[in-house]
C-alpha positions in Angstrom: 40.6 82.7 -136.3 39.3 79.6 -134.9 36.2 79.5 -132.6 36.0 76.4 -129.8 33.5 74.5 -129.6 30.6 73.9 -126.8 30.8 70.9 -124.9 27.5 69.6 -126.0 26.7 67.7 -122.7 26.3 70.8 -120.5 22.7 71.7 -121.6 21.0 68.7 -120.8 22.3 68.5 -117.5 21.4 72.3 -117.1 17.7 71.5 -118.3 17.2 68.5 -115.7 18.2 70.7 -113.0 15.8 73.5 -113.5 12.7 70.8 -113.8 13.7 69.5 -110.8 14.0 73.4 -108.9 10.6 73.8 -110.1 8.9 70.5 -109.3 10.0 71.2 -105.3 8.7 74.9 -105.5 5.8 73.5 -106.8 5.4 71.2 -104.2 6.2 73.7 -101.5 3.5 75.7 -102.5 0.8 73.6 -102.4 2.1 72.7 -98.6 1.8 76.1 -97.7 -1.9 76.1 -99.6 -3.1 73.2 -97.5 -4.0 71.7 -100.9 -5.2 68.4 -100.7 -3.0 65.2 -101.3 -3.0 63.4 -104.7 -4.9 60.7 -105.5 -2.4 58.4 -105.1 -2.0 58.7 -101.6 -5.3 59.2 -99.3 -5.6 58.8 -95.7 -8.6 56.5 -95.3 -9.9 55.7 -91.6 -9.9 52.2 -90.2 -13.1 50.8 -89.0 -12.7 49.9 -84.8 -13.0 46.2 -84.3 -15.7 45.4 -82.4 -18.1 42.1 -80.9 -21.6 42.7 -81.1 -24.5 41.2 -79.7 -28.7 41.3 -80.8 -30.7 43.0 -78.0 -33.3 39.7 -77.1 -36.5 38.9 -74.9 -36.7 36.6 -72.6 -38.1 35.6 -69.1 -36.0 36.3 -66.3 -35.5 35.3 -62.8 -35.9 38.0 -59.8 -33.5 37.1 -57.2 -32.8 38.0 -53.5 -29.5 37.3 -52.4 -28.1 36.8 -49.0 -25.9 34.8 -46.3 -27.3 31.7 -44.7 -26.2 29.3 -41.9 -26.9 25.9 -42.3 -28.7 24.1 -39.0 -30.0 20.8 -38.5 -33.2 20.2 -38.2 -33.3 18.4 -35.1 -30.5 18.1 -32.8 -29.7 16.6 -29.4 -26.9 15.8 -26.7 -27.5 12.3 -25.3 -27.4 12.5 -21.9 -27.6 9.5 -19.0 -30.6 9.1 -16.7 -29.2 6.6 -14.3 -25.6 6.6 -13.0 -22.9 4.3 -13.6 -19.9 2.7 -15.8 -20.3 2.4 -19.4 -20.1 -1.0 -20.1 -20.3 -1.0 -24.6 -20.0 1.6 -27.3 -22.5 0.2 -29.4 -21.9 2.5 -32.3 -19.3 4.0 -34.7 -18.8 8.1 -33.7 -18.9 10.2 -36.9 -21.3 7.6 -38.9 -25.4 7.7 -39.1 -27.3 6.3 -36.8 -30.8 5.3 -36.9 -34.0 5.9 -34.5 -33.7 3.5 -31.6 -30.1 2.2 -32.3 -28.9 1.6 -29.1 -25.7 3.3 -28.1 -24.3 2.9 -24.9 -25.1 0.6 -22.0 -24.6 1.2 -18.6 -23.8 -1.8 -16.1 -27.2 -3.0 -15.5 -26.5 -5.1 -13.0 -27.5 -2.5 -9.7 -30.8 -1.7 -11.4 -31.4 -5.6 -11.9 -31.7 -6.1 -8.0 -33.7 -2.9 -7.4 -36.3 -4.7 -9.8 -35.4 -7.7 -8.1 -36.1 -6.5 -4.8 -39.0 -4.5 -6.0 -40.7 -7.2 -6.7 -40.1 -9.3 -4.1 -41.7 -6.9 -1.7 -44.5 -6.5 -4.2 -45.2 -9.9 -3.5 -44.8 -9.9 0.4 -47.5 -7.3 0.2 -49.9 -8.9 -2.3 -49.7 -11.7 0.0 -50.6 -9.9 2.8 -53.3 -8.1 1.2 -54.7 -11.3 0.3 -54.8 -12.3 3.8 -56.0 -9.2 5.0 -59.2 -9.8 2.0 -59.8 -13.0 3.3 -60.0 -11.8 6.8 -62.4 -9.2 5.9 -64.7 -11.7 4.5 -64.5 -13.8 7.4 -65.6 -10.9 9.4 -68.5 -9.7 7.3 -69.8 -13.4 7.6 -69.3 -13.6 11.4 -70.8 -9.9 11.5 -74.3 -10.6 10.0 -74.8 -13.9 12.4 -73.4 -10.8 15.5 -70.7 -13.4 16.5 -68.1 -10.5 16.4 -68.4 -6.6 17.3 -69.0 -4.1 14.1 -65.7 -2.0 15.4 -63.2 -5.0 14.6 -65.4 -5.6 11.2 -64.7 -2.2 10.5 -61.4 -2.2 11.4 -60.7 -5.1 9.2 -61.9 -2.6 6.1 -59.0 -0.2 6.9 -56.5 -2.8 7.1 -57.7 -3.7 3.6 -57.5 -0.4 2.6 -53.6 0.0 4.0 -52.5 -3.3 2.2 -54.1 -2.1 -1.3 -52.3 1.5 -0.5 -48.9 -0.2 -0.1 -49.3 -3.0 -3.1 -49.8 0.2 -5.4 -46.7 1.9 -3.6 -44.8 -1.7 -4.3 -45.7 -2.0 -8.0 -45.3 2.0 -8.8 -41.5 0.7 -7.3 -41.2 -2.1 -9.7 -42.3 0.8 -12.5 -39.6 2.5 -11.6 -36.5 -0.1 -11.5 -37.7 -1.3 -14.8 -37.6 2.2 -16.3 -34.3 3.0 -14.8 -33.2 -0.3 -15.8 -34.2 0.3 -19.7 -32.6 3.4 -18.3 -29.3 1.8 -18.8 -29.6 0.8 -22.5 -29.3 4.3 -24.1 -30.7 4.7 -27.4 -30.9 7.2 -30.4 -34.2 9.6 -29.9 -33.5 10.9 -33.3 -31.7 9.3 -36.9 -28.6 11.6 -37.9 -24.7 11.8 -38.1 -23.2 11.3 -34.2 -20.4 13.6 -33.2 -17.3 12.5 -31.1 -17.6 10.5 -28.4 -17.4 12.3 -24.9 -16.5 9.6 -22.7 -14.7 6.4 -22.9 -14.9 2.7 -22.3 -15.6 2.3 -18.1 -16.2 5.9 -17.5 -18.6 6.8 -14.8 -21.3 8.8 -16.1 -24.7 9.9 -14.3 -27.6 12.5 -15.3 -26.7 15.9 -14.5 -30.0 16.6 -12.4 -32.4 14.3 -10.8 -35.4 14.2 -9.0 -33.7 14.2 -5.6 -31.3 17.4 -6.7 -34.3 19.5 -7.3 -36.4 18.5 -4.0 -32.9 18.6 -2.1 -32.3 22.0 -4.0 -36.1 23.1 -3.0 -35.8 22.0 0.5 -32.3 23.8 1.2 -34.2 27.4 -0.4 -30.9 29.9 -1.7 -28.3 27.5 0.0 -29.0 24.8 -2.5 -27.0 23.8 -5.3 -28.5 21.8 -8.0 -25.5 21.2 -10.0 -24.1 19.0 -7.0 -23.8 15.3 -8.1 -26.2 13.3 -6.4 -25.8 9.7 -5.2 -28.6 6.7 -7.0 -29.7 3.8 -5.7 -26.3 2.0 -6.5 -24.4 4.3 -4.4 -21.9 5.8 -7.3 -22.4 9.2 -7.5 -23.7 11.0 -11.1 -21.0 12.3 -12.9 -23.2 15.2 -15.5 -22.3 15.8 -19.1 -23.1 14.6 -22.3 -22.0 11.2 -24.5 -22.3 12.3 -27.6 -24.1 14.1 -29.9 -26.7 13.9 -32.7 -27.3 16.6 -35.8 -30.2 15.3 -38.1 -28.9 16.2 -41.5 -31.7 15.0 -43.8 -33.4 17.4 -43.9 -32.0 20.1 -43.3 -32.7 24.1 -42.7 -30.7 27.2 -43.5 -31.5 30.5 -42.3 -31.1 33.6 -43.8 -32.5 37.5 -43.4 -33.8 40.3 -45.8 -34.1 43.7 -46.2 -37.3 44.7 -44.4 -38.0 46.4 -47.9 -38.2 43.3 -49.8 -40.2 41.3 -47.4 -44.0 42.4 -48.8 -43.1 41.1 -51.9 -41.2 38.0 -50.4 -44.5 37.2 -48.2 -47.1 37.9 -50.8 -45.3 35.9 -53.3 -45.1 33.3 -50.8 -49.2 33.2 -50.1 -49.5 32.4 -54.0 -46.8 29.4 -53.9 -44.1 28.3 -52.6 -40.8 30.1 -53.0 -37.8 28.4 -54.3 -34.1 28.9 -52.5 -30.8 27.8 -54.1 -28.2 26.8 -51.9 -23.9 27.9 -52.8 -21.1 26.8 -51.7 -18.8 30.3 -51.0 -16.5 29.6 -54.5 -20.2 30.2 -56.3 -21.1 26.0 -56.9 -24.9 25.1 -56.6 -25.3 22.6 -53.6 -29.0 22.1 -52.8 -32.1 23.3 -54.4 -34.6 24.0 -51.7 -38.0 25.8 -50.6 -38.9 28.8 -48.3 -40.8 27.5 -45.2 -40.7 29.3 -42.8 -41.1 33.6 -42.6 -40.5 34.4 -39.0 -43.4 36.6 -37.6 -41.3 39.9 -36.6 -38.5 42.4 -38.0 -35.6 42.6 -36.2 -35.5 46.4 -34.9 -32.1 46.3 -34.8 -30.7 45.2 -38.4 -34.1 46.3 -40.0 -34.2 42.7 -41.2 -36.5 39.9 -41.4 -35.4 36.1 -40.9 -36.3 33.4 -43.1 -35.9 29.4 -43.4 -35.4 27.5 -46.0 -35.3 23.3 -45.7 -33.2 21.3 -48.1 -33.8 17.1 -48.8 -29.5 17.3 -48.5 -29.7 13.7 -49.7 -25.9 13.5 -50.3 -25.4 15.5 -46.9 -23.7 18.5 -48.8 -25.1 21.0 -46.1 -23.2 20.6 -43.2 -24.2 22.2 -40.2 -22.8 25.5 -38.9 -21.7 26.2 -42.4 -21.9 30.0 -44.2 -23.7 29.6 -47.5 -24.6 31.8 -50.5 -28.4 31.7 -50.7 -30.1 33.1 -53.6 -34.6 33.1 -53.0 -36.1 32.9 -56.3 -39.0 36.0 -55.8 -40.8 36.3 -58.8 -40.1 36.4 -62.5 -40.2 39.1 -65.1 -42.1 38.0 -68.1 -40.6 38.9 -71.6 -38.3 41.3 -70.6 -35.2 43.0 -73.0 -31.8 41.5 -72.3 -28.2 42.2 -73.6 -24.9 41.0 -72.3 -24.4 43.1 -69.4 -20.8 43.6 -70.7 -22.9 45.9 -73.4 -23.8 48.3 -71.2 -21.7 51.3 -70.0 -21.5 53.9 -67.5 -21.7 57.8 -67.9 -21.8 60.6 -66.0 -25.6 60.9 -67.1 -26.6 56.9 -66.7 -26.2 54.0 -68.6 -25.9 53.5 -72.5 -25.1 51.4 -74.8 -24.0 51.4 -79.1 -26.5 51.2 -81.5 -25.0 49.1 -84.5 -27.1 50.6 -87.8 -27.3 49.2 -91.0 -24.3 50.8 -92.3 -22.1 49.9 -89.5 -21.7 53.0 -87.7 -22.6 53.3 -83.7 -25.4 55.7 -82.1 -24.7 56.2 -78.3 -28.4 55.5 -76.7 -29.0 55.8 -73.1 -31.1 52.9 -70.9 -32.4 52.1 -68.1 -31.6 49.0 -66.5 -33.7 47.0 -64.6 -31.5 44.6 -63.2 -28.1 43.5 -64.0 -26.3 39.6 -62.9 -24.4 37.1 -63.9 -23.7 38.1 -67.6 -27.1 39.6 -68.3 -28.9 43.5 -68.1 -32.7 43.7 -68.2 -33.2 46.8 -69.9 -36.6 48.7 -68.8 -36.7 51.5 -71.3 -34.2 52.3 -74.4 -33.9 49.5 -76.3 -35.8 47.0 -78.2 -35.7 43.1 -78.7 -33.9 42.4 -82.3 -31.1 46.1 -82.4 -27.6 45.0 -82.7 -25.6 46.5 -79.6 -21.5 46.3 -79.5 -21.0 44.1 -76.8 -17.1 44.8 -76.2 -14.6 47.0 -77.6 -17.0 50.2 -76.6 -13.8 52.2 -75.4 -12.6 53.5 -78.6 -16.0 54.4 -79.7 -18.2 57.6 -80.5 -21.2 58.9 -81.9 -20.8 58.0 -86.4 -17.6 55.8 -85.8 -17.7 53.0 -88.1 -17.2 49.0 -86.6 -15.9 45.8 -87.9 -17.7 43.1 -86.3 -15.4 40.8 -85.8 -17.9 37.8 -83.6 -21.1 38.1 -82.8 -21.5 37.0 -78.8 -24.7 34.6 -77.8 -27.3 35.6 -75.5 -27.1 34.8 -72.3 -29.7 32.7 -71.5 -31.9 33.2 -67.9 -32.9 29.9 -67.5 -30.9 29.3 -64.0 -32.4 30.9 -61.6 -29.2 32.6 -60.3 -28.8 35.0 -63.4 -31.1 37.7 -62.3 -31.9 39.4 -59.3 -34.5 41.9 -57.6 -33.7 45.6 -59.6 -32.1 48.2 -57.8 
């Protein structure tokens, strides 16, 4: 009988497949174990990318920030004193003037023959006084040898007297057609930037009160009405308003108020030295350096404020006035203080902190105190010393033992502008 023969490539195959079955219940098992993955493939934590900074000390700047309006320091709305036409525009409106720079004049010509007439009757009564002296002399003479009575020598003595009365009266009128003639040259009273012309070429212009107004005004009692244009010697009547004006730009003064709370410490640091004040324009650029001079002498019930005045050189006429400015008073300074990048420090439900950086990389959550906090830097007050390494950004995905990679190291903010720090909180 013949026997067949086993295919012989059967067994092998039967072999693989069992090592397989038992390499995948195997494997299933230690799932279901929790057993720990080979070595071949562990799960190893990435460090959090981080920028650190180095905790320093330096001396910082206690600022007191607030809104100021610019004013000039003297200004003034140039006004006639005699009436008439203007005759020249003696200056360029918008441009400087100086102290003295004549501006307009007014037709002289009126006032010329009041002085002219002045003093011709000056001199009719100078003459006549001069008689009336001689006369008296005559009569003294003729009264000690009794040729004349004593009543017409003594009445001689009064006519003197009259004539002397009215030459005073005569040249206190010369006095004043000369002044209203130099009247009609109007000049500058102060040096600054004129405004825009109020009147034109031949306009009639006149003071808007005079002498007469008021006495008219006094005379009349409630009926009067002092804003009424008067009529001058040259018989046009006064038409009131102003020419132009004048704003005296160098220097210049800004005003600002305080908190009532921070005016001891203003005041008392003003009584050692004067206080600095930086001028900025509102997009944050430094226009004038300045210095407290003036602290006014109440608080304002109202507001709870105090106002204060700074004065600026303004030598390239960068404070305008009637212009808002920043204003940042330079109060004091703190000496040797701790300072990080204020990006550094965080906020939590239980204050500020900030990460630790240790030796081995890993963060340490540390609450602080802050001080004061501007422009890029935090005084810290208690917390934190000069020299620890502090993460500066990146904080967000941090916790207490997570492990950093530095990847820059940011600079210190430096306080050496004086609008970096500001009066703590």
């Amino acid at each position: 009988m013949v026997v067949p023969k086993k295919s012989p490539s059967r067994r092998p195959l039967a072999f693989i497949g069992a090592m397989i079955a038992l390499a995948l219940v195997g494997f299933g098992v230690r799932q279901l174990n929790g057993a720990p993955p080979t070595a071949s493939g562990p799960a190893v934590a990435s460090a959090v990318p981080v920028t650190a900074a180095t905790a320093a000390r330096q001396d910082v700047p206690e600022i007191v920030d607030a809104i100021g309006t610019v004013q000039s320091t003297d200004s003034v709305s140039i006004q006639p004193r005699v009436t008439g036409t203007i005759e020249k525009i003696e200056f360029t409106p918008g441009q400087n003037v100086k102290q003295g720079q004549e501006l307009f004049l007014i037709d002289p010509r009126p006032y010329q023959a009041a002085l002219d007439q002045a003093k011709a009757q000056l001199a009719h009564d100078q003459g006549l006084l001069a008689e009336a002296q001689m006369d008296f002399k005559r009569y003294q003479t003729l009264l000690s040898q009794r040729s004349i009575a004593a009543q017409t020598a003594q009445d001689q003595v009064y006519v003197v007297q009259q004539d002397q009365g009215t030459v005073a009266l005569d040249q206190a009128n010369v006095e004043m057609a000369q002044l209203n003639l130099d009247y009609c040259h109007i000049t500058a009273p102060i040096s600054g930037r004129a405004g825009t012309l109020q009147v034109d070429l031949g306009n009639l212009v006149g003071p808007s009160s005079s002498p007469a107004t008021t006495a008219a005004s006094s005379r009349s009692g409630s009926g009067g009405n002092s804003s009424t244009p008067t009529s001058t010697n040259s018989g046009a009547m006064s038409a009131a308003g102003g020419l132009v004006s004048i704003e005296q730009l160098q220097p210049i003064y800004v005003s600002f108020s305080i908190p009532q709370t921070q005016f001891n410490e203003v005041a008392q640091n003003q009584a050692n030295g004067t206080l600095a004040v930086d001028a900025y324009s509102q997009a944050g650029k430094l226009l004038e350096n300045g210095k407290l001079t003036i602290i006014n002498n109440q608080v304002n019930t109202s507001t709870g404020t105090v106002t204060l005045q700074a004065t600026f050189a303004n030598a390239n006429d960068v404070l305008w006035p009637g212009e808002y400015v920043s204003v940042q008073l330079v109060v004091g300074v703190r000496r040797n203080v701790v300072t990080v990048p204020a990006s550094a420090v965080m906020a939590g439900p239980s204050g500020d902190y900030v990460y630790v950086i240790g030796d081995d990389n890993k963060v340490t959550r540390v609450d602080v105190q802050q001080a004061a906090r501007r422009a890029g830097i935090a005084v810290i007050a208690n917390g934190l010393s000069a020299g620890q390494r502090v993460v500066a950004t990146g904080q967000y995905r941090l916790d207490n033992g997570t492990v950093v990679a530095i990847e820059q190291t940011a600079p210190q903010p430096q306080a050496q502008n004086p609008a970096v720090a500001e009066v703590g909180q």
